[in-house]
C-alpha positions as CSV (number, residue, x, y, z in Angstrom):
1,X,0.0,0.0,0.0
2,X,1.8,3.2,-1.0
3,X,1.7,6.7,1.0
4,X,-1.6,8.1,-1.0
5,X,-3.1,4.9,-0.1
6,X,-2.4,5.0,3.2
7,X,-3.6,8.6,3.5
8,X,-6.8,7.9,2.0
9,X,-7.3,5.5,4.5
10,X,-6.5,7.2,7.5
11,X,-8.7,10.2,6.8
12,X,-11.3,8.4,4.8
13,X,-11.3,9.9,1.4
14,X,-13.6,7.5,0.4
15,X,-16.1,7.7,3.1
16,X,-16.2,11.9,2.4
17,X,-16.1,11.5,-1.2
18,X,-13.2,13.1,-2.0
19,X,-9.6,12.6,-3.3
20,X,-5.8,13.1,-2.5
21,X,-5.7,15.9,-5.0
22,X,-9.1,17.2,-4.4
23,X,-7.7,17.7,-0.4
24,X,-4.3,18.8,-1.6
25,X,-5.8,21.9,-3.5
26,X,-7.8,22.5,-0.5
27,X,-5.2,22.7,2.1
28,X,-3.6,24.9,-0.3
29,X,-6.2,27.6,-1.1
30,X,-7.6,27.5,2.6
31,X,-3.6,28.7,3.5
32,X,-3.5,31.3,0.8
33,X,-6.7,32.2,2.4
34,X,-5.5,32.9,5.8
35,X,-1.6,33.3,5.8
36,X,-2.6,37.3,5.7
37,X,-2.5,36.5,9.8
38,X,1.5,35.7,9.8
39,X,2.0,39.4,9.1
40,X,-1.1,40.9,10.8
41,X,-1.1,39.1,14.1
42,X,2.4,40.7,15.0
43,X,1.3,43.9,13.7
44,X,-2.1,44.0,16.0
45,X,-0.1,42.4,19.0
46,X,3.4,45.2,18.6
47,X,1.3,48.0,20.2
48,X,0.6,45.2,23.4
49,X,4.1,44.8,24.2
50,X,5.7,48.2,22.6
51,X,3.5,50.2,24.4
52,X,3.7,53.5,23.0
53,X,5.8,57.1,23.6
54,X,4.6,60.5,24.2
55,X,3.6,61.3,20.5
56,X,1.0,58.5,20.2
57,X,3.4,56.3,18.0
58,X,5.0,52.4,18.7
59,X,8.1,52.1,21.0
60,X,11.1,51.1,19.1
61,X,12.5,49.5,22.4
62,X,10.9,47.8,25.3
63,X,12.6,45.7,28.4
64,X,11.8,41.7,28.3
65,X,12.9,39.7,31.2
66,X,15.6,42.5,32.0
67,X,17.1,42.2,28.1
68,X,16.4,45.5,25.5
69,X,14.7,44.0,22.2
70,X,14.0,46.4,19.2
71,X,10.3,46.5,17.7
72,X,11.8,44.1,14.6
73,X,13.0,41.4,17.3
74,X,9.7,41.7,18.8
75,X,7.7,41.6,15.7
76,X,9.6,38.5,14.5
77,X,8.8,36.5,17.7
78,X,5.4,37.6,17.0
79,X,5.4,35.8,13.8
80,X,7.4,32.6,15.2
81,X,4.7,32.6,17.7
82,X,1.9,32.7,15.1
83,X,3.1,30.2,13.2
84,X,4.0,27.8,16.3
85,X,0.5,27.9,18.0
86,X,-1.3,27.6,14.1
87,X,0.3,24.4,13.6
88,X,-0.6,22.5,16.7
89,X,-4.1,24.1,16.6
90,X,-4.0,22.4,13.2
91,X,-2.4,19.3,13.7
92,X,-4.8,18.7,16.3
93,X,-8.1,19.9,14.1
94,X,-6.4,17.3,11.3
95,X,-5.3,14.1,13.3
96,X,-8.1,14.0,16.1
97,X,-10.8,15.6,14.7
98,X,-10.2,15.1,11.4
99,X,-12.4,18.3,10.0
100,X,-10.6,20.8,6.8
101,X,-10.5,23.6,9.1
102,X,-7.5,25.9,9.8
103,X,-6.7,27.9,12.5
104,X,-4.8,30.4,13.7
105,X,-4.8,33.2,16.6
106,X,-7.9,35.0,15.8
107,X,-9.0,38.4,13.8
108,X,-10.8,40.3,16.2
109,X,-9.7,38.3,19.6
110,X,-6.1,39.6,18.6
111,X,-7.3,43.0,18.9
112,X,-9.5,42.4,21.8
113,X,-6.3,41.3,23.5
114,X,-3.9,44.8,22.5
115,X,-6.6,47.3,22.5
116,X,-9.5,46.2,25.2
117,X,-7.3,44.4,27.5
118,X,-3.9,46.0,27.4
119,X,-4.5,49.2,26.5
120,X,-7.9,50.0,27.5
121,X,-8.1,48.4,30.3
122,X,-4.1,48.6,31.4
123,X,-3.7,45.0,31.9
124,X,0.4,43.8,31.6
125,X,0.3,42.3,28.2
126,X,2.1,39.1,30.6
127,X,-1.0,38.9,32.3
128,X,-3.3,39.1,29.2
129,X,-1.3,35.8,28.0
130,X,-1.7,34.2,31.5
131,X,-5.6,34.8,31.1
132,X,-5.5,33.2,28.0
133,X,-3.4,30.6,29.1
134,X,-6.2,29.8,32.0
135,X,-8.7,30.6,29.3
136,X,-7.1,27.6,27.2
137,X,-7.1,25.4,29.8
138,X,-10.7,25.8,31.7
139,X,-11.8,25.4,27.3
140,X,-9.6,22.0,27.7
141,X,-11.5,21.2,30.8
142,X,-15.1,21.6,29.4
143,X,-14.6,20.5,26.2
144,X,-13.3,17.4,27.3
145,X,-16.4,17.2,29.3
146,X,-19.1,18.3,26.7
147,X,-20.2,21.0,28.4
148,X,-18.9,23.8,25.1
149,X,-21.8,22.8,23.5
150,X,-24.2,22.8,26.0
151,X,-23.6,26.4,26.8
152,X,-23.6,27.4,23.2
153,X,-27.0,26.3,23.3
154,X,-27.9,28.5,25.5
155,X,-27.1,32.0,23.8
156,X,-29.6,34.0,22.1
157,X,-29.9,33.4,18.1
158,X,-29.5,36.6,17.0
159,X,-26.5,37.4,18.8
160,X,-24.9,33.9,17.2
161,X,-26.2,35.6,13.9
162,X,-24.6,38.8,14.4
163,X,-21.6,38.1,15.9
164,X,-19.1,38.0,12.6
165,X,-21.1,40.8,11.6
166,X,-20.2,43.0,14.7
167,X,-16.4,41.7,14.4
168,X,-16.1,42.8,11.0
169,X,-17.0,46.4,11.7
170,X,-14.7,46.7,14.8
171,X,-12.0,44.8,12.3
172,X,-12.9,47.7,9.7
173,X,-12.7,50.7,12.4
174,X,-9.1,49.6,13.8
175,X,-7.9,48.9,10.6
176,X,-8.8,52.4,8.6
177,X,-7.7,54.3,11.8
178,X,-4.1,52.4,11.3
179,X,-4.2,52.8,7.6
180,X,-5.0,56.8,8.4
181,X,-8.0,56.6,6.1
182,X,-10.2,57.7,9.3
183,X,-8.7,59.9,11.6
184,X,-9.7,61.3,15.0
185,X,-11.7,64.4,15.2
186,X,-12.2,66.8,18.6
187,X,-15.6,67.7,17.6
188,X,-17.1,64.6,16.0
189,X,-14.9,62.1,17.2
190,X,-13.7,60.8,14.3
191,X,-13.3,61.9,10.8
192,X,-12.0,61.7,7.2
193,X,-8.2,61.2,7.4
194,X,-6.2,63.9,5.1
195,X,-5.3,61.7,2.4
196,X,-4.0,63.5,-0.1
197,X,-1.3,64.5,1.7
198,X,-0.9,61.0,3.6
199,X,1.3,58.9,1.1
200,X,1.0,55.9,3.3
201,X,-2.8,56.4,3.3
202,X,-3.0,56.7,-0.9
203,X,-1.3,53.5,-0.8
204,X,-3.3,51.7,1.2
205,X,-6.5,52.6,0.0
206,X,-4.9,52.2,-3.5
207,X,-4.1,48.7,-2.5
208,X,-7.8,48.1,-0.1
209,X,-8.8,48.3,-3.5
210,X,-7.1,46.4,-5.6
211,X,-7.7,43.5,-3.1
212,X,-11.5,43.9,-3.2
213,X,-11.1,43.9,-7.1
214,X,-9.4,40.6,-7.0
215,X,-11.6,38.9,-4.3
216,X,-14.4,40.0,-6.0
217,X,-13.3,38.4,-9.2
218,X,-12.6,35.2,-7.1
219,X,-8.5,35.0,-7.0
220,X,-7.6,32.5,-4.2
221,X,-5.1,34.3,-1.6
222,X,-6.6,38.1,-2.5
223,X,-6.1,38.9,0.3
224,X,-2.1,38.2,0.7
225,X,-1.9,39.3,-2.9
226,X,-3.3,42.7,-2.1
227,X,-0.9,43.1,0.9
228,X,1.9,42.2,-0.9
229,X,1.3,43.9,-3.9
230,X,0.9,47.1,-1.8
231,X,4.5,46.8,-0.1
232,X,6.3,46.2,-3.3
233,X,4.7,49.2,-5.0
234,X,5.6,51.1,-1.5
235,X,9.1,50.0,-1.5
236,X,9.5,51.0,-5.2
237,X,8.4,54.5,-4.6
238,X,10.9,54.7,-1.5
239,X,14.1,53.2,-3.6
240,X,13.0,55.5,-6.5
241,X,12.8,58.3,-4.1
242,X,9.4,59.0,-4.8
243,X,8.5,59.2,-1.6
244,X,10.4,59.5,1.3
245,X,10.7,57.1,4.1
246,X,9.3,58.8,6.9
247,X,6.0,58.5,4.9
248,X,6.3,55.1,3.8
249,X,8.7,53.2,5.6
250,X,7.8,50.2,7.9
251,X,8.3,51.3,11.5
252,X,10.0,48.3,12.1
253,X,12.9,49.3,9.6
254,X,12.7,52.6,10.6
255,X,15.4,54.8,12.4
256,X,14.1,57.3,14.8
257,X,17.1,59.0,15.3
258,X,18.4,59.4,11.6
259,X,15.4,58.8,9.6
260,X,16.7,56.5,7.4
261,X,15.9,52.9,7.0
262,X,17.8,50.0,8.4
263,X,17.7,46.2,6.7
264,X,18.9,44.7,9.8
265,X,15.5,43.0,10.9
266,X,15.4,41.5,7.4
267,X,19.3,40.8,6.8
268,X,19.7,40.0,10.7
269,X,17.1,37.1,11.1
270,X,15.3,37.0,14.8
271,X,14.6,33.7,15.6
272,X,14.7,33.3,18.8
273,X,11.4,33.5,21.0
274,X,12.6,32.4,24.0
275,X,11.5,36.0,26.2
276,X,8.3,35.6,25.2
277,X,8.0,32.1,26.0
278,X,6.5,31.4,29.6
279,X,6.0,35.5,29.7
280,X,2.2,34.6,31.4
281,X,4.3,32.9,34.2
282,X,5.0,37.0,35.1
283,X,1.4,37.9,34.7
284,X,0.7,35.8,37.2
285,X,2.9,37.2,39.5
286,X,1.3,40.7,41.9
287,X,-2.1,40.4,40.0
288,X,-5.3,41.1,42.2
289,X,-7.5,38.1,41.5
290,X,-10.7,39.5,40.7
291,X,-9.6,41.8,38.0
292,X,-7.4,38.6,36.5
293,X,-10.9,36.4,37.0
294,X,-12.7,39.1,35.0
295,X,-10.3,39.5,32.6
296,X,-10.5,35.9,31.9
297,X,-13.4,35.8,31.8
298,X,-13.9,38.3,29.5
299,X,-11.3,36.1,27.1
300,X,-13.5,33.0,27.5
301,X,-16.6,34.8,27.0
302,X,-15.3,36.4,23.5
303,X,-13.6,33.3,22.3
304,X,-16.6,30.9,22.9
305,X,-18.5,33.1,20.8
306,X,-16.4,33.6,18.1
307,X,-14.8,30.1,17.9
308,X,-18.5,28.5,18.0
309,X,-20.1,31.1,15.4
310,X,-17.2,30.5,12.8
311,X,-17.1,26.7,13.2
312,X,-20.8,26.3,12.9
313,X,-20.6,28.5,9.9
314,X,-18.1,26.7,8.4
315,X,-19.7,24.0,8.8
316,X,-22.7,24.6,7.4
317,X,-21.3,25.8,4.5
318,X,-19.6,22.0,4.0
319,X,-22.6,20.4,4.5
320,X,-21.0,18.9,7.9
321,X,-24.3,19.4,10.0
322,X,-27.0,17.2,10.8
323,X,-30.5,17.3,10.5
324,X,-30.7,19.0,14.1
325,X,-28.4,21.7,12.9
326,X,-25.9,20.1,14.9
327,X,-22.2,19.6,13.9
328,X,-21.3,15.5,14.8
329,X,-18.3,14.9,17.5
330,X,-18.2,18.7,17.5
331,X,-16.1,18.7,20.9
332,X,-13.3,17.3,18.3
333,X,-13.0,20.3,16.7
334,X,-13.6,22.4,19.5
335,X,-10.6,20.8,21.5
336,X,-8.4,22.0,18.6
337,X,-8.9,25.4,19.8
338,X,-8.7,24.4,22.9
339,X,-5.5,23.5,23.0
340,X,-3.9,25.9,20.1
341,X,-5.0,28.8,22.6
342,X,-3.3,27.1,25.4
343,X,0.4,26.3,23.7
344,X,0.0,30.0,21.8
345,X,-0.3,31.5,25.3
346,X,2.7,29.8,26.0
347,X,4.9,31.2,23.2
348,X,3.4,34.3,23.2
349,X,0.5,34.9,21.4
350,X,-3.2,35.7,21.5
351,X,-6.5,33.6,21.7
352,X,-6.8,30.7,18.7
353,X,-9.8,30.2,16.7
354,X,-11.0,28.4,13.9
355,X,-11.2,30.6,10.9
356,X,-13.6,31.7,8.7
357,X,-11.5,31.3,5.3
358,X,-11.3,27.8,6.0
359,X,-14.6,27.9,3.9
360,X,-12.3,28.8,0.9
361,X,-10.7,25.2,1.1
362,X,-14.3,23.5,1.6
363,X,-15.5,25.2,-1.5
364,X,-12.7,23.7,-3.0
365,X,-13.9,20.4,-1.8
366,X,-11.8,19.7,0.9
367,X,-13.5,17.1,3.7
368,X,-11.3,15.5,5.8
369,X,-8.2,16.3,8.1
370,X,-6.1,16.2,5.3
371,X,-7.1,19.6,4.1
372,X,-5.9,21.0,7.4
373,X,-3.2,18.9,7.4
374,X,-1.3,20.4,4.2
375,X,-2.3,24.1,5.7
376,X,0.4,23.1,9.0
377,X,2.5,21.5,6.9
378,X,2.4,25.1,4.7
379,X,2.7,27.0,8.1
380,X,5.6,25.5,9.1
381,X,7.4,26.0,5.7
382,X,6.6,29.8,5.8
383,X,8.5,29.8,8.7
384,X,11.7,30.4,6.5
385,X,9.7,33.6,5.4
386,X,9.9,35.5,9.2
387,X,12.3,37.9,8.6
388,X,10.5,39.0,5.6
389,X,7.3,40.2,7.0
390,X,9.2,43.1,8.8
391,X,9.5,44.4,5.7
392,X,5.6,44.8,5.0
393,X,4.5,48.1,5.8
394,X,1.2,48.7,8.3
395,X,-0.8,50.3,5.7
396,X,-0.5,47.5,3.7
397,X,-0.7,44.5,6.6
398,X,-4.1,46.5,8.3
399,X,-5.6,46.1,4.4
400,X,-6.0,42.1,5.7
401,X,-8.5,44.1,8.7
402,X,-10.3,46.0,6.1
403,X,-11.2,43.4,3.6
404,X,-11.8,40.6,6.2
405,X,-14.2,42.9,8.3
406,X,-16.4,43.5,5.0
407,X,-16.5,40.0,4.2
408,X,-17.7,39.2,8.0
409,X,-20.8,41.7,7.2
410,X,-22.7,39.0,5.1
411,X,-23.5,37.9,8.4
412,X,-26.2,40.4,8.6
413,X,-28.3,38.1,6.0
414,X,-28.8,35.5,8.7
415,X,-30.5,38.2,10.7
416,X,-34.5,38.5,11.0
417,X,-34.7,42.4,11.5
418,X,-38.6,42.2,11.4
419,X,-38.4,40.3,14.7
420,X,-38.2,42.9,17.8
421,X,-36.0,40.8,19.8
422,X,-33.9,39.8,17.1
423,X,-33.5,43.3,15.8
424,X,-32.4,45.1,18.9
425,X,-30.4,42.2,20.1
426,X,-28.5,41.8,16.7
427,X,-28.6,45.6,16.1
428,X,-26.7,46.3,19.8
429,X,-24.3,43.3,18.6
430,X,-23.1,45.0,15.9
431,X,-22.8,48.5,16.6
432,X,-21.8,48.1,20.4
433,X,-18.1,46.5,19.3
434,X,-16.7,49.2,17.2
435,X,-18.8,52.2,19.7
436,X,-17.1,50.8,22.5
437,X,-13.7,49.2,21.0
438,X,-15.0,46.1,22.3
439,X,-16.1,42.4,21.2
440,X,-17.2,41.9,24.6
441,X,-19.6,44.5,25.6
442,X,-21.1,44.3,21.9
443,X,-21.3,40.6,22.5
444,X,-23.0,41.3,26.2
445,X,-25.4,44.0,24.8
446,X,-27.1,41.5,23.0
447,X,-27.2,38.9,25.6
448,X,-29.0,41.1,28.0
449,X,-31.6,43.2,25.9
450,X,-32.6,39.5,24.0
451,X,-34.9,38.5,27.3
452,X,-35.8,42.2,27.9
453,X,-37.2,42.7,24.6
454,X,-38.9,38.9,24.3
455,X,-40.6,39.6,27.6
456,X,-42.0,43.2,26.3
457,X,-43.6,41.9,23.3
458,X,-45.6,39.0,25.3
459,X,-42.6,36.2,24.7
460,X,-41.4,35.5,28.2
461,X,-41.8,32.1,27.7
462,X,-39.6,31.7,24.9
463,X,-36.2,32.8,26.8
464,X,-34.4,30.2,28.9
465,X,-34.0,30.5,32.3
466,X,-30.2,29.9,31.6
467,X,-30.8,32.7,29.0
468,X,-31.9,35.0,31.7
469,X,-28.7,34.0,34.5
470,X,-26.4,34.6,31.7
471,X,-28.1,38.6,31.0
472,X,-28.1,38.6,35.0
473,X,-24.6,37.9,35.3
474,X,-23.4,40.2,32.8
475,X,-25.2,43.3,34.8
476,X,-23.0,42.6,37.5
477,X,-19.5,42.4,34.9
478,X,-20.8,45.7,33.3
479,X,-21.6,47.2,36.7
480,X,-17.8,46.2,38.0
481,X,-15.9,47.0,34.6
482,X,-17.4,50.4,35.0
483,X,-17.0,51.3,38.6
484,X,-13.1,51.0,38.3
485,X,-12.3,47.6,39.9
486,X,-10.8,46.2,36.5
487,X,-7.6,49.2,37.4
């Protein structure tokens, strides 16, 4: 029996009606799909460990373990990380559960983690990773128990509905603000950015663009295609000296003191993540337990939602669900996650999800672990390609925020906006995210006005009493993040 064979077997190509080459070109467009997050993730977690200066802008230096790293070092170890916690999120989805799905540290949790946690709420970017870590592990815990899909069951519909939709619009504020296509305003808030004299802005939209054009034409990978296509055209105008590099230079090649740019982040090769590894052991370390209960919380609370919206989605889409609406053995999949957030904390990185482009492989034909498969085995080659991704500008990285958050939006078509309690509760969903700058207190809007506005129109009866603990419980988190006791 040769190697095909034997992989045929072992996933059970025959059983899901597909093929070696069917699954091959699946695990290949589902990576094209998603390998945007190699560059991105390290872009939306720089700002969490940076921090920034007095100016608004990123650090170009920050003290680990007692040792000075520059932003490039850091930004590298970003991407090792990435990579590292993908592949055993993978490995795991492929060789246990068997399922084409890939996954990665997730859009939107990523910048839950930087922008809610660390910055907003001034939580040591050690101890965000040590709530992640106990997030991963109390997901280990109840997954292994079947309890994940037990408590799915028990949130609202609408806000399941309108979940990716609200994520995309937070996803598409953070990523114009970074492109400087919206800018901050002192009498509306926010505002057109000044473009035309914003290079770096020109560019990106140029190349937001470009990407939509191809993805809307179908091109597999559009969305790394636009990115990259946007940093070669950038680095052309800076070696032509079109432009100069204080408008178009990535900040991690970037000198502060002479303005010019430095290839020692790209020539110089950072491989070695060893300060971020273990880094939640500190956060663990003079933390006052309720605000590091809340704060995990708040991860678990996000990443149940997201992680259980995008697999059912995806599912769905492959025709993987049952007659119940049900995904089979769906704690398999969920323990992928499970444990890829766990080792990611780890090394470094943010909460791991299933993701939505692994929709791109199934519409390709991919059913079985194999799929996923070939998308770790691609992960872990691209791990040759670190040193590159320094060299990819943020206007054209934050393109990958952009394009994914108006993708996300078709979620609204699941919605029924002629139902009360589905409008408000889906309507709050959405708009609370981007509002508030966070996934969690959108998410939480919804829960609690769902069995507010089912009891108003004569419905009481439909809401769960688990429905109404959960709206309950939430009170009491909004009424304690508010009154100052999160620091």
């Amino acid at each position: 029996m040769g190697a095909i064979d034997l992989l045929a077997s072992y996933f059970g190509f025959e059983e899901h009606d597909t093929d070696f080459t069917t699954e091959l070109v699946a695990g290949i467009t589902t990576f094209l799909a998603m390998s945007y997050i190699i560059v991105v993730n390290p872009t939306v977690l720089l700002p969490a460990i940076m921090g920034f200066n007095e100016q608004g802008d990123i650090n170009q230096q920050t003290t680990i373990n007692g040792a000075v790293y520059e932003s490039n070092e850091v930004f590298q170890m970003l991407a090792i990380a990435t990579i590292i916690a993908s592949v055993v999120a993978i490995l795991v989805m492929a060789l246990y559960a068997n399922r084409p799905f890939g996954l990665a540290p997730g859009m939107g949790l990523n910048a839950f983690f930087t922008f809610t946690v660390v910055i907003g709420m001034g939580i040591p970017w050690q101890t965000a990773l040590a709530a992640v870590f106990v997030e991963g592990i109390i997901f280990i815990a109840i997954t292994a128990v079947g309890a994940r899909k037990y408590v799915i069951n028990l949130f609202p519909e609408p806000v399941k509905f309108s979940v990716g939709a609200g994520i995309g619009v937070f996803l598409l504020f953070i990523g114009l603000q970074e492109m400087q296509i919206v800018a901050a305003d002192p009498a509306t808030m926010v505002t057109l950015g000044n473009i035309a004299q914003t290079p770096a802005a020109i560019l990106g939209l140029a190349g937001l663009f470009l990407t939509f054009i191809l993805w809307a034409r179908g091109m597999k990978g559009a969305i790394i295609a636009g990115i990259l296509t946007t940093a070669v055209v950038g680095w052309a105008l800076l070696l032509t000296g079109v432009a100069s590099a204080s408008a178009l230079a990535p900040d991690a090649l970037l000198n502060e003191q002479t303005g010019e740019v430095t290839f020692e982040a790209v020539t110089s090769p950072h491989y070695d993540i060893t300060p971020l590894v273990g880094a939640f052991v500190e956060g663990l370390r003079d933390i006052d337990p309720l605000t590091f209960v809340l704060v995990v919380f708040t991860f678990f609370f996000v990443d149940f939602f997201d992680t259980a919206g995008t697999l059912i989605g995806v599912a769905q889409f492959g025709d993987f669900l049952d007659e119940d609406g049900e995904l089979p053995e769906a704690e398999k999949p969920l323990m992928a996650d499970a444990v890829g957030t766990t080792v990611g904390a780890m090394v470094g990185t943010s909460t791991v999800t299933t993701f939505v482009e692994s929709s791109t492989g199934v519409e390709e034909g991919g059913r079985t672990g194999f799929t996923a498969l070939v998308v770790a085995i691609l992960f872990a080659l691209s791990l040759v390609a670190v040193p590159v991704v320094a060299a990819i500008p943020a206007y054209a990285s934050f393109i990958a925020l952009v394009a994914v958050g108006v993708i996300m939006l078709q979620g609204v078509l699941d919605i029924d906006w002629q139902d009360p309690a589905w409008s408000v509760s889906a309507g709050l969903t959405i708009t609370i995210m981007p509002l508030t700058y966070s996934i969690a207190t959108g998410l939480a809007a919804g829960i609690i006005a769902y069995p507010l506005i089912k009891t108003a129109v004569g419905e009481r009866r439909d809401v769960r009493l688990g429905q109404w603990a959960i709206a309950v419980a939430l009170v009491g988190y909004f009424y304690v993040a508010t009154s100052g006791m999160l620091g």
